[in-house]
N, CA, C and O atoms as CSV, one atom per row, in Angstrom:
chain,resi,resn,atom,element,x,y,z
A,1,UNK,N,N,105.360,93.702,100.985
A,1,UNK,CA,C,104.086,94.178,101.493
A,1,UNK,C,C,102.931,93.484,100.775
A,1,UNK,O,O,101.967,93.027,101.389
A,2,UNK,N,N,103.069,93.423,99.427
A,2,UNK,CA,C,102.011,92.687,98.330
A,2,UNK,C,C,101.704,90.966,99.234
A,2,UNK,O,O,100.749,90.282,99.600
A,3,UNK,N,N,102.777,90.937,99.242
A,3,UNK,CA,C,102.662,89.289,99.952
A,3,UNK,C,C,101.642,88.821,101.123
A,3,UNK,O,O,100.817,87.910,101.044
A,4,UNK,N,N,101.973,89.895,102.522
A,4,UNK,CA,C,101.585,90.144,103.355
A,4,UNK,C,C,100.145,90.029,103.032
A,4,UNK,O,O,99.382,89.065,103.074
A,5,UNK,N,N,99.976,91.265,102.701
A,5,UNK,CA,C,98.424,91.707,101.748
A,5,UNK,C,C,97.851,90.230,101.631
A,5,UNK,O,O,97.042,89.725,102.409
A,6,UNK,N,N,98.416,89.633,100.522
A,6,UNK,CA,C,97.707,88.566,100.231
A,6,UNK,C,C,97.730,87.649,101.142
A,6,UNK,O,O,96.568,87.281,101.314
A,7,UNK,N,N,98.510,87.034,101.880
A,7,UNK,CA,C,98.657,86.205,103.404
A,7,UNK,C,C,97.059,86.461,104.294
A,7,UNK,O,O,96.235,85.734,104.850
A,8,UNK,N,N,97.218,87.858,104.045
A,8,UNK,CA,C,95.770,88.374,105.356
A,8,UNK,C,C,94.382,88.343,104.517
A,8,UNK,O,O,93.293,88.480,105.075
A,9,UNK,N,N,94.511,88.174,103.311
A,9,UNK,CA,C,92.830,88.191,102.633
A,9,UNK,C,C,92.603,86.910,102.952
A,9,UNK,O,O,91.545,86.528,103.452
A,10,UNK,N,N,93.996,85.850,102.571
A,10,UNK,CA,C,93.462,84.027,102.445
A,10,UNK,C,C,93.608,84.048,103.654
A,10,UNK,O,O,92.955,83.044,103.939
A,11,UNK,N,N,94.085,84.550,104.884
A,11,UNK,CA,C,93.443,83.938,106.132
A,11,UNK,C,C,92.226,84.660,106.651
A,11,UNK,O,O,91.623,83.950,107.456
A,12,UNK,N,N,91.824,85.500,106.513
A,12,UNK,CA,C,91.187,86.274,106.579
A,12,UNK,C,C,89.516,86.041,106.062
A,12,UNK,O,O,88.426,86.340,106.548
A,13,UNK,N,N,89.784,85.628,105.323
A,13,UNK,CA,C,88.778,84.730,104.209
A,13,UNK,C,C,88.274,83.533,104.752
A,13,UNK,O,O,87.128,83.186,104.468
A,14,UNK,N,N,89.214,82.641,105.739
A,14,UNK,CA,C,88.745,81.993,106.652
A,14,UNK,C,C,88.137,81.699,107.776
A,14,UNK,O,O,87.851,80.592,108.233
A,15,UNK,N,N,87.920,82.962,108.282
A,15,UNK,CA,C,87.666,83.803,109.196
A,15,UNK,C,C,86.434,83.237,109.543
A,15,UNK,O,O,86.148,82.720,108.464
A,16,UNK,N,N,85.448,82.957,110.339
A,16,UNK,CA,C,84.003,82.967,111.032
A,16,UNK,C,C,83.632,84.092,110.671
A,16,UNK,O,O,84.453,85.008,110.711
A,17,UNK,N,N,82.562,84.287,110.310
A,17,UNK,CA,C,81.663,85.641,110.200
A,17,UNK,C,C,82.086,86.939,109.002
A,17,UNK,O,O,81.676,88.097,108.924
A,18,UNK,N,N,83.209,86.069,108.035
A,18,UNK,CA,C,83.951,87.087,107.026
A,18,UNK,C,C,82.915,86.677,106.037
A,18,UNK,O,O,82.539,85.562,105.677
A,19,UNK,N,N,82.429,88.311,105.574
A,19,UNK,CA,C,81.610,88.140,104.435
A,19,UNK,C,C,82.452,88.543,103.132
A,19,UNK,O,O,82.073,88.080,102.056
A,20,UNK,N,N,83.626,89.421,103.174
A,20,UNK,CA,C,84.200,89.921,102.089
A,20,UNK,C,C,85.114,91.180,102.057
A,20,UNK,O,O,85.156,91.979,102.992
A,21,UNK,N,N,85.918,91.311,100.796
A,21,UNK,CA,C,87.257,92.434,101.086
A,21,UNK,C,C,87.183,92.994,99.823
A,21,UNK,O,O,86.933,92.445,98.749
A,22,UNK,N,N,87.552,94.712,100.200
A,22,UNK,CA,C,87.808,94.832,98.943
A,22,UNK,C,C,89.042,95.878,99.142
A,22,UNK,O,O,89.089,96.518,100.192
A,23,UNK,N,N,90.103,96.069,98.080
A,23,UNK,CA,C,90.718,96.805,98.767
A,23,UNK,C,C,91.600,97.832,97.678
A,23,UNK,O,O,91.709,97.166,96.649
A,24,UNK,N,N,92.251,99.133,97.482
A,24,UNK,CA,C,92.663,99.434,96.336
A,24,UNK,C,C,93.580,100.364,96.692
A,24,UNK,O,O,93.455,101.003,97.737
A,25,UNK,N,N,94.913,100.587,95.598
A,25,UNK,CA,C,96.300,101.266,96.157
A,25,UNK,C,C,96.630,102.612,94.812
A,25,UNK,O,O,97.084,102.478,93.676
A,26,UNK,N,N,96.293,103.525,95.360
A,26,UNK,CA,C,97.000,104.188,94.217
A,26,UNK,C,C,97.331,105.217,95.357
A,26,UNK,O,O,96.495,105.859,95.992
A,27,UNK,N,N,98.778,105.267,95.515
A,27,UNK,CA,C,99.435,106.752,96.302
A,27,UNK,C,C,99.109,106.345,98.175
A,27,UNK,O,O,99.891,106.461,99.118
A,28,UNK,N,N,97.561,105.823,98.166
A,28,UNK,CA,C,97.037,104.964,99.564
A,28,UNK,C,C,96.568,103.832,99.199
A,28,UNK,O,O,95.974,103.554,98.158
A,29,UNK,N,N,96.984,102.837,100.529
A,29,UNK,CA,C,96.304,101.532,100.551
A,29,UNK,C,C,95.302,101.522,101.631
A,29,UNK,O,O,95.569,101.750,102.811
A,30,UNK,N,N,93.924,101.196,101.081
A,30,UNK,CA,C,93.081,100.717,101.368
A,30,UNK,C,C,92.703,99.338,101.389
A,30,UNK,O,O,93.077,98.567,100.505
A,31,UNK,N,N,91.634,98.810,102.813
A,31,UNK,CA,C,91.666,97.619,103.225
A,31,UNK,C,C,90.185,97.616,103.347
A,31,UNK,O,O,90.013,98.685,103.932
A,32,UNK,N,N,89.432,97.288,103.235
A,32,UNK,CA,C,87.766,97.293,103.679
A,32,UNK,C,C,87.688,95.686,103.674
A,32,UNK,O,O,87.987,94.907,102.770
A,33,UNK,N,N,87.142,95.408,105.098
A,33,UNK,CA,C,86.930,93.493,105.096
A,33,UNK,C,C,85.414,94.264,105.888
A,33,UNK,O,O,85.171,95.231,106.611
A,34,UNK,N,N,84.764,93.299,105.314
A,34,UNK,CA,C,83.480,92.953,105.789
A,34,UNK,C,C,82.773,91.803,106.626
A,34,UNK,O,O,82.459,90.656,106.307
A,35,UNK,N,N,82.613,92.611,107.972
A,35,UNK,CA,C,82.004,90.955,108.903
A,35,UNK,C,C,80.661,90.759,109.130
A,35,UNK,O,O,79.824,91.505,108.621
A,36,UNK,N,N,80.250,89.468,110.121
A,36,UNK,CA,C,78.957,89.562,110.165
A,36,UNK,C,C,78.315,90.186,111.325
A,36,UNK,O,O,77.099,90.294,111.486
A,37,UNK,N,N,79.253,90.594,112.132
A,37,UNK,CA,C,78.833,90.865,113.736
A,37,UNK,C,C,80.420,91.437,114.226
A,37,UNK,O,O,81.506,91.421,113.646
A,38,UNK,N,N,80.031,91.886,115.433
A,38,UNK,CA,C,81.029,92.513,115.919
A,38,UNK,C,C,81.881,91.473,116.674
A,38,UNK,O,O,83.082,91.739,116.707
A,39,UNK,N,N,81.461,90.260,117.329
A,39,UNK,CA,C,82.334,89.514,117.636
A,39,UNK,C,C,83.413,88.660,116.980
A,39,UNK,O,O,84.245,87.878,117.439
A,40,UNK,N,N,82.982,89.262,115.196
A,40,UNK,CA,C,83.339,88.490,114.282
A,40,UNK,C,C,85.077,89.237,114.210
A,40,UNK,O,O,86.214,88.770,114.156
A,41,UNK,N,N,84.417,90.749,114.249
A,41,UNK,CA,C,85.297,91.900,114.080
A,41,UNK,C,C,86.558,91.290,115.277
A,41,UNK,O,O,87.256,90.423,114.751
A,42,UNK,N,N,86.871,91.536,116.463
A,42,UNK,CA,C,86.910,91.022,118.057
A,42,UNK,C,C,88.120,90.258,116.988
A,42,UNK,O,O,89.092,90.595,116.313
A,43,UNK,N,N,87.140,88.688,117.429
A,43,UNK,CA,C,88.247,87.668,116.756
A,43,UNK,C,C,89.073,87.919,115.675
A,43,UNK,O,O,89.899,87.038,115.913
A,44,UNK,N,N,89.418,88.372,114.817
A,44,UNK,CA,C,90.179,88.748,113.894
A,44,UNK,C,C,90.990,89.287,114.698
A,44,UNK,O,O,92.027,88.749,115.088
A,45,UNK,N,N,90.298,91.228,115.263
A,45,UNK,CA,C,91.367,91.588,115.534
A,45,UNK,C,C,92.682,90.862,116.480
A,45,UNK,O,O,93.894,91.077,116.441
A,46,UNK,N,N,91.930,90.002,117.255
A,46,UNK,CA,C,92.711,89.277,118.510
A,46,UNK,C,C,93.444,87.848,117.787
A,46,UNK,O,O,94.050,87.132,118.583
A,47,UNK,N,N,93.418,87.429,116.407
A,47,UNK,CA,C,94.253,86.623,115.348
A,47,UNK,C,C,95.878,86.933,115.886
A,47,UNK,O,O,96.403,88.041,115.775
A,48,UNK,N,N,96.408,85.989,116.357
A,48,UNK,CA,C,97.403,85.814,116.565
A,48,UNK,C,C,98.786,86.265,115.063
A,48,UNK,O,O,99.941,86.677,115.178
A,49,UNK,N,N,98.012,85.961,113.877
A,49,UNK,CA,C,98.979,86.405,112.964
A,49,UNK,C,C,98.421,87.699,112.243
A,49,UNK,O,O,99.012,88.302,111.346
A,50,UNK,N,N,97.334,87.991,112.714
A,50,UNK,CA,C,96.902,89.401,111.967
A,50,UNK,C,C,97.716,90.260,113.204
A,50,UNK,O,O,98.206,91.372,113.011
A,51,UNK,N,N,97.733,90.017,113.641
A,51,UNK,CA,C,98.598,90.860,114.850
A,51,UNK,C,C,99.943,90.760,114.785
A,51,UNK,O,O,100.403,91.900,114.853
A,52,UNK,N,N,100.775,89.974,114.689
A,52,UNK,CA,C,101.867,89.839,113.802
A,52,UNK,C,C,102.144,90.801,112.197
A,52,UNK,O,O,103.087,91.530,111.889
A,53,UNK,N,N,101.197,90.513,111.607
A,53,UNK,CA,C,101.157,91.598,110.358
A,53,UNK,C,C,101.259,93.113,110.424
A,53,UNK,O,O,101.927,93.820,109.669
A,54,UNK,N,N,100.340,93.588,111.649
A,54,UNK,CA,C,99.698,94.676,111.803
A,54,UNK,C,C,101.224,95.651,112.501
A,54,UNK,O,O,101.525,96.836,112.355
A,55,UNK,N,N,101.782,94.746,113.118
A,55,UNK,CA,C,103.285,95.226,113.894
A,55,UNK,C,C,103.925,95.332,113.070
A,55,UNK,O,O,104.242,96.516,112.960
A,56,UNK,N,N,104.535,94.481,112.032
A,56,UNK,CA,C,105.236,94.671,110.730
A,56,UNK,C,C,105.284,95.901,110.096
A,56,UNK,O,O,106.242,96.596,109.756
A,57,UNK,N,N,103.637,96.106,109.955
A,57,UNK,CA,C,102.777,96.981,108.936
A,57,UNK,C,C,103.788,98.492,109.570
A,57,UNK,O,O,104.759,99.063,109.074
A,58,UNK,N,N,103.123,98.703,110.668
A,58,UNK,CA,C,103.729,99.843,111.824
A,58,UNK,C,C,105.160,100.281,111.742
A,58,UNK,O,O,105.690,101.390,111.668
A,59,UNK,N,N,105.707,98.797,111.786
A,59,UNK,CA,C,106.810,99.152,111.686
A,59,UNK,C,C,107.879,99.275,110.513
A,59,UNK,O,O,108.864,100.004,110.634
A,60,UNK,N,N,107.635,98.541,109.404
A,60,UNK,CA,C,107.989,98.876,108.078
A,60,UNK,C,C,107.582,99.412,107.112
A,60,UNK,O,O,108.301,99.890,106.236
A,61,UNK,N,N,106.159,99.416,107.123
A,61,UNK,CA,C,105.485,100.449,105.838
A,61,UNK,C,C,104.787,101.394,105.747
A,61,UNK,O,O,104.691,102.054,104.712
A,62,UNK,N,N,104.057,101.681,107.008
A,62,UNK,CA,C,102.644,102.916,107.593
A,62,UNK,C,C,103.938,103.906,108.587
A,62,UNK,O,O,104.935,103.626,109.252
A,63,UNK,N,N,103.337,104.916,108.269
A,63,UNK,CA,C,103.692,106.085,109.217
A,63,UNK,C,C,102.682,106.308,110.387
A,63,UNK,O,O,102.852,106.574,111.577
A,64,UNK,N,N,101.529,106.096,109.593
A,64,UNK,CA,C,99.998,105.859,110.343
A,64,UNK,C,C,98.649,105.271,109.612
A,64,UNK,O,O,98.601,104.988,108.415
A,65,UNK,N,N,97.706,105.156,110.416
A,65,UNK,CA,C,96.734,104.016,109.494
A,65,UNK,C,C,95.761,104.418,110.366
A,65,UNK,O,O,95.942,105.125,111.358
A,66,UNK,N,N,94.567,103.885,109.924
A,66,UNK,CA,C,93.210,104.599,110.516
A,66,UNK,C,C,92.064,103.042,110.283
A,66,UNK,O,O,91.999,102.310,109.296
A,67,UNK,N,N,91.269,102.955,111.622
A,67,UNK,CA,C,90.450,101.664,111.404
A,67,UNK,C,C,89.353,102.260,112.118
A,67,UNK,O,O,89.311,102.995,113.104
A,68,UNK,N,N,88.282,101.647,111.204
A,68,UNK,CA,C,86.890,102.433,111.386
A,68,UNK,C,C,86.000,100.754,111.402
A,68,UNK,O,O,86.276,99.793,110.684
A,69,UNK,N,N,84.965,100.835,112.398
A,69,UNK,CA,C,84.264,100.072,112.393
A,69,UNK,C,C,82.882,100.736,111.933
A,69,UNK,O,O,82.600,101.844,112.390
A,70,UNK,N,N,82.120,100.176,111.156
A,70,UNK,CA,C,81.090,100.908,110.820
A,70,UNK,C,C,79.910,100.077,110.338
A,70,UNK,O,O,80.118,99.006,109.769
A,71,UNK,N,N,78.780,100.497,110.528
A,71,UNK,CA,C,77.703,98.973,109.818
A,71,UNK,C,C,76.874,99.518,108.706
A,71,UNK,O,O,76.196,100.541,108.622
A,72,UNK,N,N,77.084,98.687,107.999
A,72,UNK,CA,C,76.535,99.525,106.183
A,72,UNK,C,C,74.983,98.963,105.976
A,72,UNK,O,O,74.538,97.824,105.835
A,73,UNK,N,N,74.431,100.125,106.016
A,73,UNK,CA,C,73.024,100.149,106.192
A,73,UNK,C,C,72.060,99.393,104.892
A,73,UNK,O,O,71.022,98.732,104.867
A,74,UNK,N,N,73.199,99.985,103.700
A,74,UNK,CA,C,72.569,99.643,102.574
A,74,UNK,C,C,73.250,99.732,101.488
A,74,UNK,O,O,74.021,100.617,101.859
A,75,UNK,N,N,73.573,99.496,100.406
A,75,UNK,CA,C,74.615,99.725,99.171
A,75,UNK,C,C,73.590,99.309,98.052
A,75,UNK,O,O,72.815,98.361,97.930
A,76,UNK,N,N,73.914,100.441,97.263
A,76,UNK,CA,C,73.590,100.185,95.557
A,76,UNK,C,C,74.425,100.961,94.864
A,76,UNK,O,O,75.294,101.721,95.293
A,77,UNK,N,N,74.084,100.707,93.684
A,77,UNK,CA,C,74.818,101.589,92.510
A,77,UNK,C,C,74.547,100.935,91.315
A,77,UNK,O,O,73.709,100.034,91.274
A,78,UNK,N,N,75.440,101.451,89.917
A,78,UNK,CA,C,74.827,100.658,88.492
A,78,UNK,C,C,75.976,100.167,88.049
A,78,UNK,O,O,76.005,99.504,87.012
């Protein structure tokens, strides 16, 4: 699964319109990728090998999984 993981950040990373990922596992794995537009979002999802992954995912390691599109208005912190 670690592998995978890493397979989809470096292609992912290549991506048109990928601004960035962050992602963290304790008990759940979390995935947060950041785009620039929604068509950016689109193409990924329609990635011929992220779609390949995502079936894997389904079928060997998630029971279920949850994908939220959302546009981040603003971020700070210290």
């Amino acid at each position: 699964m670690r592998e995978m993981a890493a397979k989809m950040i470096d292609l992912t990373s290549k991506q048109p319109g990928f601004l960035g990922v962050e992602s963290a596992r304790k008990g759940v794995g979390i995935i947060v990728s950041y785009w620039s537009d929604i068509a950016s979002i689109k193409a990924w999802k329609a990635n011929a090998e992220h779609q390949e992954a995502q079936s894997k995912d389904r079928q060997e390691w998630y029971t279920n999984f949850r994908v939220r599109i959302t546009k981040v208005e603003r971020e700070y912190g210290i």
